[in-house]
Every structure is written in C-alpha cells, then in structure tokens.
N, C-alpha and C positions, 0 to 999 in steps of 0.2 A: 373405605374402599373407593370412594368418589374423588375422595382428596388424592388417594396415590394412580389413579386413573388420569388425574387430571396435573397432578406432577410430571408423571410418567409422559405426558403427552408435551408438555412443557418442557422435558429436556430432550423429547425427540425433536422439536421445533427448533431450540437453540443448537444440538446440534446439526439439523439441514442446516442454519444458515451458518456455523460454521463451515461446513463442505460447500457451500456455493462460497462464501468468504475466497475460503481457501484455492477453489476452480480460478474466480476472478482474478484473485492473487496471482497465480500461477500464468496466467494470459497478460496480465499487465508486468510482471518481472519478465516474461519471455520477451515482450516486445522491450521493456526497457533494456535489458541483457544485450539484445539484440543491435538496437539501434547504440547502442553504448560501444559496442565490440566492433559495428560496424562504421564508426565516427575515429574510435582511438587507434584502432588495428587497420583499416582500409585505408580512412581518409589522413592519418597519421594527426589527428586534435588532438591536442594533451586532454590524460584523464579525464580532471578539473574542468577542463572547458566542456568536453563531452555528454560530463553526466548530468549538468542541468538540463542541458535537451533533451537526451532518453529520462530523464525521472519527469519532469510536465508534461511530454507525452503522456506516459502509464499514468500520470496522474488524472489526466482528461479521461484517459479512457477508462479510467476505475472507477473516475464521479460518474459518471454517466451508467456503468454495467453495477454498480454498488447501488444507485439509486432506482433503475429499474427491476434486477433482481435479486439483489441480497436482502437491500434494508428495506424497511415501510416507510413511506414518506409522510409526511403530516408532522412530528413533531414542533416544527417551525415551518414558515413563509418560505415557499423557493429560496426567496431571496437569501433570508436568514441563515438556511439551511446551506444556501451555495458559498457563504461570507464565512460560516464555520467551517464545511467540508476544504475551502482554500488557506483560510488560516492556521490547520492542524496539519493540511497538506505541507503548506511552507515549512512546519517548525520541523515535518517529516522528513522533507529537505534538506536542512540545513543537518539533521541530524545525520540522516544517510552521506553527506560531504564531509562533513565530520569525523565519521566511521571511513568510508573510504581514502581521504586523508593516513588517517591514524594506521590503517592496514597496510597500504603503499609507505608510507615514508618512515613509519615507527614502528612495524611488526616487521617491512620487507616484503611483504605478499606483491604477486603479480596484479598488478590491476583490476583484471575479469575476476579472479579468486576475491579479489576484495570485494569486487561490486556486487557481487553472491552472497556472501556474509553481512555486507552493507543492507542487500534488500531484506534478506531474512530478519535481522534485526530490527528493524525499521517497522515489516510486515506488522509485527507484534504491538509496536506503537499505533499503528494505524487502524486495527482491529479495535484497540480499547477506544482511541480516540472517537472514531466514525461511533459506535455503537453506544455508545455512552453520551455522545455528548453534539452528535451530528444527525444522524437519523434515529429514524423512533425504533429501539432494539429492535 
C-alpha cells in the first residue's frame, strides 16, 4: 500500500514537471515564434538567418525558467550543468535549422508553419535531453 502511495506520488511529480516543462515551453516557443516572424515577415531577414536569433533567445530564456522552475538543480556544478544545458541546446539547434530547412525548401511549407513544427519537434528532444542528462529529473 506504501509502495503504490508512494508510486502514485512519483508520477504525480513527474507529471507537474511535465506541465510546468510544457508552460515553459510554450512561453519560450511564443517568444521565439514571435521574434522569428517578426525578423523574416517585418524586417524582411531570410528565414535561415532569422531563426538563429529567435531559437538563443528562447534558449536563454528556457535555461534560466527550466533551472529555476522545472528541474532541480544539483545534479552537476553550475558550471557543468550550464556546459551541458548549451551543448544539447546547440545540437537542438542545428536540429530545429535542419527541420525548418527540410519543411521550407523539401515539403514547400510556408516558413512560420515550419518554424511551428520545427519547435514542436525539437520540444521533444529537449525534454529527454535537459532531464535525463542536464538537470537532476
């Protein structure tokens, strides 16, 4: 009875910090969206140039909202832990340029549609990454 008490309580945990994951997510895609839409659509930047600016913003602003509310910190050293949160950031990067690449020039998708499907995908990498191997679950 203890043990499924204390299951029970363990996957209410993991799912809050899914739903705060996901909150965070959703504020750092907005502002990347955002600033993405308003670089390629306003200021007239190609895609490609645009979206590295809007994705290291959302990226800054994710380590910072991911470190104080989502995950527990302690796993590794600041340090450590800021050397890995950027390095899985990067590869999240190149992945999301990638993707939006592939949706713009080899599916045909409008830009913004890509950058949406871009993030969403990405989202998913970034979840196992941080959690698994960045902060302490």
């Amino acid at each position: 009875m203890i043990t499924q008490l204390s299951t029970a309580s363990a996957k209410q945990k993991e799912l809050w910090q899914l739903g705060k994951f996901i909150l965070v997510g959703a504020l750092c895609a907005g502002v990347d969206l955002l600033l993405f839409v308003l670089l390629s659509d306003y200021f007239r930047v190609d895609y490609l140039v645009a979206n590295p600016f809007s994705t290291f913003l959302a990226i800054l602003l994710n380590y910072f909202l991911s470190k104080k509310w989502v995950f527990k910190s302690g796993k590794y050293s600041s340090r450590v832990e800021l050397v890995a949160f950027v390095l899985f950031s990067v590869a999240g990067f190149f992945l999301n340029q990638c993707l939006l690449w592939l949706f713009v020039e080899q599916v045909l998708l409008d830009p913004t549609y890509s950058k949406v499907l871009a993030i969403i995908l990405v989202a998913v990498f970034n979840f196992i990454t941080k959690k698994l191997f960045v902060f302490k679950g």
